[in-house]
C-alpha positions in Angstrom: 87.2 40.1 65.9 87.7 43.7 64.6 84.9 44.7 66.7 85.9 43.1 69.7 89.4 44.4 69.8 87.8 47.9 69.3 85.4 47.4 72.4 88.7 45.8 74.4 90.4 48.9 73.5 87.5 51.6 74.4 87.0 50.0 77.5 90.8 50.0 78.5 90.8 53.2 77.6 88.0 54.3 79.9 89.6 52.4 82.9 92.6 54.0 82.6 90.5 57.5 82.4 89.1 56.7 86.3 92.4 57.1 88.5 92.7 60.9 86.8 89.2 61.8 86.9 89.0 60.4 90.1 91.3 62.8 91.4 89.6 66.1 89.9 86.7 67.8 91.9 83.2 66.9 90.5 81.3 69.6 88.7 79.5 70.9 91.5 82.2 70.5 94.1 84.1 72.9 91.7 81.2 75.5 91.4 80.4 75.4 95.7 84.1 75.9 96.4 85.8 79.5 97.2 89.5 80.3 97.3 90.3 83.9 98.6 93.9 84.8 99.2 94.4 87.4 102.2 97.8 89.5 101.9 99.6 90.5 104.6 101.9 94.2 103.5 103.7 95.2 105.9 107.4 96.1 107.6 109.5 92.2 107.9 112.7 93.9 108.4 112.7 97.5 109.4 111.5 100.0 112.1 108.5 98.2 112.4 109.1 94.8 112.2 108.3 93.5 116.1 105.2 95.9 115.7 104.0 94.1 112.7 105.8 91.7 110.3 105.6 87.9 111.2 103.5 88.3 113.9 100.6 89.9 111.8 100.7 87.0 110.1 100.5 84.8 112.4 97.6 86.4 113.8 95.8 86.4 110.3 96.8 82.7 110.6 95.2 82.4 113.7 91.9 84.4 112.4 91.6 82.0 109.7 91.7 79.3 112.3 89.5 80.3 114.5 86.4 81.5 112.1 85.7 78.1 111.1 85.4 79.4 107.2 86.9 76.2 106.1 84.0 74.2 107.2 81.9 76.5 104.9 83.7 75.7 101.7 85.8 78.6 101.8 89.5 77.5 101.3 91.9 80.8 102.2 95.3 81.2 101.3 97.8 84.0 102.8 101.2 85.5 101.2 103.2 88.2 102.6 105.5 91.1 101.8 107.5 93.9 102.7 106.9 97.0 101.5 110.2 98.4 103.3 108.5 101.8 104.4 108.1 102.8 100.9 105.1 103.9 99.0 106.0 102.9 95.5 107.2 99.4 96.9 104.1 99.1 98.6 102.0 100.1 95.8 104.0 97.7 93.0 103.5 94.5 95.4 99.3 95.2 95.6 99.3 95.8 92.2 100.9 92.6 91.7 99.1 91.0 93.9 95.7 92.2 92.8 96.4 91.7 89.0 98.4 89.0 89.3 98.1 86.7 91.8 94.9 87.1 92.9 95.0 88.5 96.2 91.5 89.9 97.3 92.0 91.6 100.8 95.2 93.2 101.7 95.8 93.8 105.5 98.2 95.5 108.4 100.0 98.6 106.2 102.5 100.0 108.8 103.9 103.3 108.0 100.5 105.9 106.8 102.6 107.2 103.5 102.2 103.4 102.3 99.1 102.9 103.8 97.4 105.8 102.1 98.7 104.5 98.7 97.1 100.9 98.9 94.1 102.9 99.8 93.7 104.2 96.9 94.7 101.4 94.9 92.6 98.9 96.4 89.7 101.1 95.9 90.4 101.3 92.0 90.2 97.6 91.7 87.5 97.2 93.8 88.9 94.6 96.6 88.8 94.8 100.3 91.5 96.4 102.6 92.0 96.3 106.2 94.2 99.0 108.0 95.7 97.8 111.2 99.0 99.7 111.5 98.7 102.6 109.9 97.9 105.5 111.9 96.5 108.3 109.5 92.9 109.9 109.8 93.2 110.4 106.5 91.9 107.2 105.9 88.6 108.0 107.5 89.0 112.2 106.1 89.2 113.1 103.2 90.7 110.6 101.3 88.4 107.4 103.0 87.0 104.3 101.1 84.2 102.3 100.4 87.0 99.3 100.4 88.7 100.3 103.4 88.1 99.3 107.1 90.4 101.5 109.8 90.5 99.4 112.7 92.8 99.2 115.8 94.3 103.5 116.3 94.6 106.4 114.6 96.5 110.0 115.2 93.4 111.6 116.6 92.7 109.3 119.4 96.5 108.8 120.4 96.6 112.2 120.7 93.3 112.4 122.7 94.0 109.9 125.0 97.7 110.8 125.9 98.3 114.4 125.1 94.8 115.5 126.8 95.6 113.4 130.2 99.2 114.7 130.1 98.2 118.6 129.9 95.8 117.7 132.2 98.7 117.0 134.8 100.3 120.5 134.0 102.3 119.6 131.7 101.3 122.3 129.2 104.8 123.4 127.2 105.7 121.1 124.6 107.9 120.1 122.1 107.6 117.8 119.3 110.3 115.3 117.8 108.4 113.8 115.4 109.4 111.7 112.1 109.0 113.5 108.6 106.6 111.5 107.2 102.6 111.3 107.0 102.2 109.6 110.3 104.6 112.0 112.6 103.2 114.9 110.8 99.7 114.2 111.6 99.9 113.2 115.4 101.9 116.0 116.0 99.2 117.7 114.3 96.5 115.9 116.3 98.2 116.5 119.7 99.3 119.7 119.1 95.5 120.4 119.0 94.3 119.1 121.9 97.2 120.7 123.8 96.4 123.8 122.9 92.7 123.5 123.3 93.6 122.5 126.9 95.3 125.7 127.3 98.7 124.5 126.7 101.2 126.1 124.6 103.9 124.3 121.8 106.9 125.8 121.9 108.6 124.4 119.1 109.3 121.1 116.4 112.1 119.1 115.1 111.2 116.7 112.0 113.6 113.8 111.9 113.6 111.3 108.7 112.5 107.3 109.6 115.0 105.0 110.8 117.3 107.5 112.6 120.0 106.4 115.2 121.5 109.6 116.6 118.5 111.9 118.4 121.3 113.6 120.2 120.9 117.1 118.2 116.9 116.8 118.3 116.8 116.3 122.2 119.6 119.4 122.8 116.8 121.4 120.7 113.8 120.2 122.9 115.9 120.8 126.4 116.9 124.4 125.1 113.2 125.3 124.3 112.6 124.5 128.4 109.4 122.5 127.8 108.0 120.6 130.3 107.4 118.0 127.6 108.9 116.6 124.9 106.2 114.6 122.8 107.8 111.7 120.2 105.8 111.9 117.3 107.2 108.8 115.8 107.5 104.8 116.1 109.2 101.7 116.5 113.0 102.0 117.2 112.5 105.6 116.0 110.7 105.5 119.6 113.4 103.0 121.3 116.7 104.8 120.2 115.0 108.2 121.0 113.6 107.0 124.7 117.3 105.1 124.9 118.9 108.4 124.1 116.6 110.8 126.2 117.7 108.2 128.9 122.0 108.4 128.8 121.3 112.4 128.5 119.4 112.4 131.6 116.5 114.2 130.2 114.0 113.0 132.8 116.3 113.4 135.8 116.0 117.3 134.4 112.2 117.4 135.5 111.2 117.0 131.9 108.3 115.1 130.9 108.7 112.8 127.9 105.2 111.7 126.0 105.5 108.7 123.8 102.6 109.2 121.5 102.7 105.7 119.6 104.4 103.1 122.0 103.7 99.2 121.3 104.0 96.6 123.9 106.8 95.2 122.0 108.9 98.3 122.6 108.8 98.2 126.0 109.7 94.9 125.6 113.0 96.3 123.7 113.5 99.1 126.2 113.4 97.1 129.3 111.3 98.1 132.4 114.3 100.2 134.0 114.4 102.7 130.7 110.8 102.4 130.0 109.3 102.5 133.2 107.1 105.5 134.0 106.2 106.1 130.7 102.3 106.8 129.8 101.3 105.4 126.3 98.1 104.6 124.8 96.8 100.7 123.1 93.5 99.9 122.3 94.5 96.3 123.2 96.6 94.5 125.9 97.2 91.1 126.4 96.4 91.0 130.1 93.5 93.1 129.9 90.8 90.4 130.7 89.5 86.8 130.0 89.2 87.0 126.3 92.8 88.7 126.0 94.5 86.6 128.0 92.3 83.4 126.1 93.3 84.9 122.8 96.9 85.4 123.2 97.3 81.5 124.7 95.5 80.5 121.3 98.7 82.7 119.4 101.4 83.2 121.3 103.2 79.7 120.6 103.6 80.5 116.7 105.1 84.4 117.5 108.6 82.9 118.3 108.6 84.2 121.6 107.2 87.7 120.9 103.7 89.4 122.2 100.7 90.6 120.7 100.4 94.3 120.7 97.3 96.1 119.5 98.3 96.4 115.7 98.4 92.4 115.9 95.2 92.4 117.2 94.0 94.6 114.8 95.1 92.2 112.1 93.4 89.4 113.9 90.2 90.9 114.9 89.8 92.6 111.0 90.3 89.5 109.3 88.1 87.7 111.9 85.4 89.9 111.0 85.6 89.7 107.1 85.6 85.8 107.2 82.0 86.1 109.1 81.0 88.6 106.7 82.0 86.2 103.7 80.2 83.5 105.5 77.4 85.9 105.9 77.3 87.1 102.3 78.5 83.6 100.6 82.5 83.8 99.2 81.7 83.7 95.8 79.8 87.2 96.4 82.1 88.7 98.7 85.2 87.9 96.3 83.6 89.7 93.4 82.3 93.0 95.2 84.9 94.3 97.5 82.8 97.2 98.4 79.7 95.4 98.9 81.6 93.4 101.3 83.0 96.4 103.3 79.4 97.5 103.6 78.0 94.3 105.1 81.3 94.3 107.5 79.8 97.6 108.7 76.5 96.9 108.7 77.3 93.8 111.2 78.1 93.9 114.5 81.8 93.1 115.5 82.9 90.9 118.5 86.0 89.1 118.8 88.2 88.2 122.1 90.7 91.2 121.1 87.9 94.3 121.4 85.3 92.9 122.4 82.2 94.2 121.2 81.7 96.6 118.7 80.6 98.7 115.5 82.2 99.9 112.1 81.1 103.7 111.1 80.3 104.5 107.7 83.4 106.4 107.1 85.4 102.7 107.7 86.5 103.6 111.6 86.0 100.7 113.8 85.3 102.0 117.3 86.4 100.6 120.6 87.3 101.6 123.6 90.9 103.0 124.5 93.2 102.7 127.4 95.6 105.2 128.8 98.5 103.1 130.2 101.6 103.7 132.9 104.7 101.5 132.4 105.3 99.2 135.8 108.6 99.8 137.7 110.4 96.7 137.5 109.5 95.5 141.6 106.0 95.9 140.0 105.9 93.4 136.9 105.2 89.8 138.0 107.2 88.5 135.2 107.6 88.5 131.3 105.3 91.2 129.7 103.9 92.2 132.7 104.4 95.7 131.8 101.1 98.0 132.0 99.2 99.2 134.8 95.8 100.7 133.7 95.4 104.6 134.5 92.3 105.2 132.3 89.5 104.0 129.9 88.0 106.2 127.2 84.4 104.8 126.0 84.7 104.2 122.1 81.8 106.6 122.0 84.3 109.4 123.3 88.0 108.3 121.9 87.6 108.4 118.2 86.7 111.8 116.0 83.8 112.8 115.7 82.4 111.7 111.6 81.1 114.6 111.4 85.0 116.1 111.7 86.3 114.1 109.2 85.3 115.5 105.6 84.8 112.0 104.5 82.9 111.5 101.5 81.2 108.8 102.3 79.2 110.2 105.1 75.5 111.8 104.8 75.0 114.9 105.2 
């Protein structure tokens, strides 16, 4: 009887074990499976919010979607922040996130002062990040990364693409408005080099801090110097209120040339066709470019909340779009340990996505592409909503980028 009631008792036991072990993964389910958590850094609130914030994510979203990697047992989870434009924010959230919570690839990174300090943290604990929106060379110079993939633009071939066509024109006397910060500093820097190599002459700077409203005293400096151009070395509404500005002074109307080194779809969008029209800016990415842009941005644009994909969106898609094949290439498990390793298998493989089309990775992290050099449309010109860009030129990816050998990157061979 004893016994009995002891069996009775085991057995009750064991059926009441089933429901929760039903419900855990079996041993090998558990060892197969992958988690990898992608976060997206950037500006939700500030000067660069419609250039990046919830739209990168959505786009990262819409990578994730689109590479399959869940069929392949590879579950990915994303979390965002904003770094609010400043480095030691920036660089206490991927901390956190690395040590923390687990993140293993941090992407987007507006503003290049932030962008160059999760370089350099990411590399230290050995994860994976992908630069979409910062515009530094740096990250392919001096200070470049085994863990660190530079993909849509940079300072040297913004400065290439629109500063060399403009001088070009004869407009060669310029002066530079440009925001005090790492970005403003180098494609001024960048332009102010092919302008002169051009035979063109710079006549004089103004450094303005980020997130400036009044550009009146900076524009009275740039009309008394008598340039033909004034170049904005700067971003975002830094570039809106300045255009705006230039606008109500009647800068233009003077014969003066304004060159709007960094402009975004998304601020043309803000300007409005009458303020922006006219204007020549440079995107390695347009959402009416061809088949595969116009096919990608139907996939997106119904989770942007009515905005558009500019090129740093793309940048976030097509980066992330290429790590997942490389994890499926190189089996999560492996690409989640080695973040370098990774990087170097992303660069090893060919890139092709329906943002850039086809392409390559160098071996100091510079994803190359070709570039186009656009006009703004008059408003009688644009067919309707974001109809915005007529195409004036193409520069082969072989031809837009800096030349590695330029760069002082460590990671290059001799």
């Amino acid at each position: 009887m004893v016994q009995d009631r002891r069996s009775l008792l085991m057995s009750g036991a064991a059926l009441a074990l089933v429901p929760a072990l039903a419900g855990l993964p079996s041993r090998g389910r558990a060892q197969g499976a992958t988690s990898l958590k992608i976060g997206v850094l950037n500006d939700q609130s500030g000067v660069y919010r419609e250039v990046s914030g919830p739209t990168s994510t959505a786009c990262v979203r819409q990578a994730i979607q689109d590479s399959g990697i869940a069929a392949k047992g590879v579950n990915v989870e994303v979390v965002q922040a904003d770094h609010q434009n400043k480095a030691d924010v920036g660089a206490t959230i991927a901390r956190q996130w690395i040590d923390r919570d687990g993140v293993d690839v941090i992407v987007d990174v507006p503003n290049s002062a932030v962008a160059l300090a999760i370089n350099g943290i990411v590399r230290e604990k050995n994860k994976v990040y992908l630069n979409s929106t910062g515009g530094t060379t740096e990250l392919t110079g001096k200070q470049c990364s085994p863990n660190t993939v530079h993909w849509t633009y940079d300072t040297y071939m913004l400065a290439k693409s629109t500063g060399g066509a403009m001088v070009k024109t004869g407009a060669d006397s310029w002066f530079f408005i440009t925001a005090d910060y790492a970005f403003g500093h180098d494609l001024e820097r960048n332009t102010s080099a092919f302008v002169q190599a051009a035979g063109g002459k710079v006549l004089g700077t103004v450094r303005h801090p980020l997130q400036s409203t009044d550009f009146s005293s900076y524009l009275l400096q740039a009309q008394q110097s008598r340039a033909k151009v004034i170049g904005l070395a700067n971003a975002g509404t830094d570039t809106i209120n300045c255009v705006k500005q230039a606008a109500e002074f009647g800068v233009t109307r003077r014969g003066t040339k304004i060159a709007v080194m960094l402009m975004f779809i998304n601020d043309v969008h803000s300007l409005g066709l009458t303020a922006a029209q006219g204007l020549v800016c440079t995107e390695s990415f347009y959402w009416d470019l061809n088949d595969r842009t116009r096919a990608f941005t139907n996939r997106v644009k119904g989770s942007l909340g009515g905005n558009y994909p500019a090129m740093s969106h793309a940048g976030c898609y097509a980066s992330v779009l290429h790590y997942l094949k490389t994890v499926a290439d190189l089996g999560g498990a492996a690409a989640k340990a080695d973040g370098a390793a990774t990087v170097a298998r992303m660069k090893a493989m060919p890139t092709d996505d329906d943002c850039f089309g086809a392409g390559t990775i160098r071996e100091d992290g510079r994803k190359l592409h070709p570039v186009y050099l656009f006009e703004v449309k008059k408003p009688e010109e644009s067919k309707g909503a974001w109809d915005y860009y007529k195409l004036v030129q193409t520069t082969p990816a072989e031809e837009a980028w800096r030349p590695v050998s330029e760069g002082a990157c460590p990671l290059v061979r001799a």
